[in-house]
C-alpha positions, 0 to 999 in steps of 0.5 A: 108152560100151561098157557103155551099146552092150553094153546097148542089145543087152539090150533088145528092144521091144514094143508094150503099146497106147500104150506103148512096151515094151522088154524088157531081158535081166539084166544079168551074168545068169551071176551068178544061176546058183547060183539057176537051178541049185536051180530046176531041182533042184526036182521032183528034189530035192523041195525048196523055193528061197527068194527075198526081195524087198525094196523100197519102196512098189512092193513093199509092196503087193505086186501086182509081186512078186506077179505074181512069186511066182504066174508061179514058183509056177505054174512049179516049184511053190507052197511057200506064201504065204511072209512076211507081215505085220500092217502094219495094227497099224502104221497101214499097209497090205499086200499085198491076198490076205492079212487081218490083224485085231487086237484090244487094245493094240499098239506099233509101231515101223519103220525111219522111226520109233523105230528106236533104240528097237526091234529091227527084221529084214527086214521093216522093222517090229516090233509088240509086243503087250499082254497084252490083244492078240491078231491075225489072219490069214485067207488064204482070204476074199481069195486070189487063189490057195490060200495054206493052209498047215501049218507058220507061222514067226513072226519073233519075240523075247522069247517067242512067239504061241499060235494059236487056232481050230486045225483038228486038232492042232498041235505049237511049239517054237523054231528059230532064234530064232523060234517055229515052228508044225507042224499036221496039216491045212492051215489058212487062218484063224488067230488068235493071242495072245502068250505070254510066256516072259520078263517081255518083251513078245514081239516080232512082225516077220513070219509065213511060212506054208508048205505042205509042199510042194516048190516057190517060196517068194516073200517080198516086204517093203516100206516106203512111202516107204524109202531104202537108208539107212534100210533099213540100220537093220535090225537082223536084216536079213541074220540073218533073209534067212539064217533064210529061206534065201534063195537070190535077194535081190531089192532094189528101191529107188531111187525115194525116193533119187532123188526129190530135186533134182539138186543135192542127189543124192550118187549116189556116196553112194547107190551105196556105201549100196547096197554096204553092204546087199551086204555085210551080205546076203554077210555071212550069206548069202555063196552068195545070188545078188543081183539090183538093180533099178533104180527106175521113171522118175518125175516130181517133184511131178507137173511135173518129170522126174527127172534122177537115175534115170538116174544110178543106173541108171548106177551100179547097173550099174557096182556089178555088175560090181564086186560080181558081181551081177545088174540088170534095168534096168526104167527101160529096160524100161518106156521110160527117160525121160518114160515114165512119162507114156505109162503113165500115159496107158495106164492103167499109172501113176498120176496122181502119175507115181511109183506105178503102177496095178494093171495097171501093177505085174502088167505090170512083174511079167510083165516081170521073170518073163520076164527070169527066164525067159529067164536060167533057160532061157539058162543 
């Protein structure tokens, strides 16, 4: 009872047209300050600060956490575009700023498919190539803003990729496990050919361009459709959010947990999976401030509210003050139940009541940088 008072003074209210807004503050906000701290340090130390969002079909297209990464960029500095990924080689689709295209024989294996049979990191995914095979990245044809970039590190095993249509010259080699490419001028088109140092097809699992200089580097990750569960089939999951340097992990689940029915939702179960990411993200990564965000209200089979997000929300918050970590509670924020129906009669959510427009995810990402905002300046 007093969590659920101490609560209703996080949240405020405005007005978005037709929908009722109430901003909420994060919750345990003092945990984040370790993050707050290297944000302010920035221009100081000329130095970059790492984040890496996490999450399912509301991240993997990237606008929500997109409207993120370019509110901080804009704010404390652009380090680049940070991680990205072909998900067209694996039959799915990606954020809308950045071209992939792909030529020859692929494989592809993620967490909901073949996960025995792959090794699989942060991303979910993993794509191996033939030697016939090559892809391609393109930052400029789509950008929403300058994404070049003079340094790309591929996540990758077993051998590495080879760029081709460089402009001026480069220099590769290996660190940490992954194949890292350094340029001496800036570079928005690429294509690159898999090179085997070993008779093992070389694995890629994601790409991270940077741009030399000091500010934000934001990674958004995403699988349509994914669980917490499922998510822990990572092999590199926390391996690889250490290789990233990750000074905040953003985790974004919950809505295909909880698209169930009540009778079959364990949400005991779903919140020890939830400390079990924890765990395995503190485990490399034991100084990495964690911020849980609760999913959006949501309807089942376009008909019936679900009786579950709340529940979760309930046990996330719970799980913060066990874990010492941070929430922001976006069911709250966009109207608790029902209100989803409002966002979509507004134009901010889609006709199935789970996903949102557009508009919709770029409003929840000015949210979420708000909080942010407001933690950082209370600090």
């Amino acid at each position: 009872m007093l969590l659920s008072i101490f609560l209703l003074v996080l949240c405020g209210f405005a007005q978005h047209s037709k929908v009722a807004i109430h901003p909420c503050d994060i919750f345990n906000v003092q945990s984040l300050s370790s993050f707050f701290t290297k944000l302010g340090a920035i221009v100081s130390d000329c130095t970059n600060v790492s984040v890496v969002h996490i999450g399912d079909s509301h991240i993997q297209a990237d606008v929500f956490s997109g409207t993120v990464r370019k509110k901080l960029q804009s704010t404390f500095g652009d380090a680049g575009r940070g991680f990205v990924f072909p998900y067209k080689i694996a039959k799915s689709y990606g954020a809308l700023d950045v071209q992939f295209s792909h030529t020859g024989t692929w494989q592809y294996c993620y967490i909901k498919r073949d996960y025995l049979e792959c090794n699989l990191g942060v991303a979910g995914f993993t794509v191996t190539p033939a030697e016939n095979a090559a892809f391609s990245i393109d930052v400029a044809i789509k950008a929403q803003t300058d994404a070049a970039f003079n340094k790309v590190t591929l996540l990758d095993n077993y051998g590495s990729f080879l760029p081709e249509q460089v402009i001026g010259n480069y220099l590769t080699g290996k660190e940490n496990r992954h194949t890292v490419i350094y340029f001496d001028e800036l570079q928005d088109r690429l294509m690159f050919r898999p090179g085997y140092d070993t008779d093992t097809l070389p694995e890629l699992q994601g790409l991270v361009l940077e741009n030399s200089q000091p500010g934000v580097l934001y990674h958004a990750m995403g699988i349509n459709g994914s669980t917490v569960s499922q998510y822990l089939r990572s092999k590199y999951f926390e391996e690889q959010i250490n290789d990233l340097n990750a000074s905040l992990v953003i985790i974004s689940f919950g809505t295909n947990d909880s698209y169930t029915s009540s009778s079959n939702f364990c949400v005991k179960c779903l919140k020890e999976e939830y400390r079990t990411l924890i765990k395995r993200i503190r485990n490399k990564n034991p100084d990495t401030a964690i911020l849980l965000t609760t999913p959006p209200d949501h309807y089942l089979n376009r008909k019936y509210p679900s009786k579950n997000v709340a529940p979760l929300r309930d046990a996330m918050l719970e799980l913060a003050l066990e874990e010492d970590l941070a929430v922001w509670d976006l069911y709250k924020s966009m109207g608790g139940k029902n209100a989803i129906v409002d966002w979509k009669n507004d134009e901010l959510a889609r006709a199935d009541l789970i996903h949102f427009t557009v508009k919709g995810y770029e409003l929840q990402g000015e949210m979420l940088y708000n909080a942010l905002m407001k933690g950082y300046k209370g600090q």
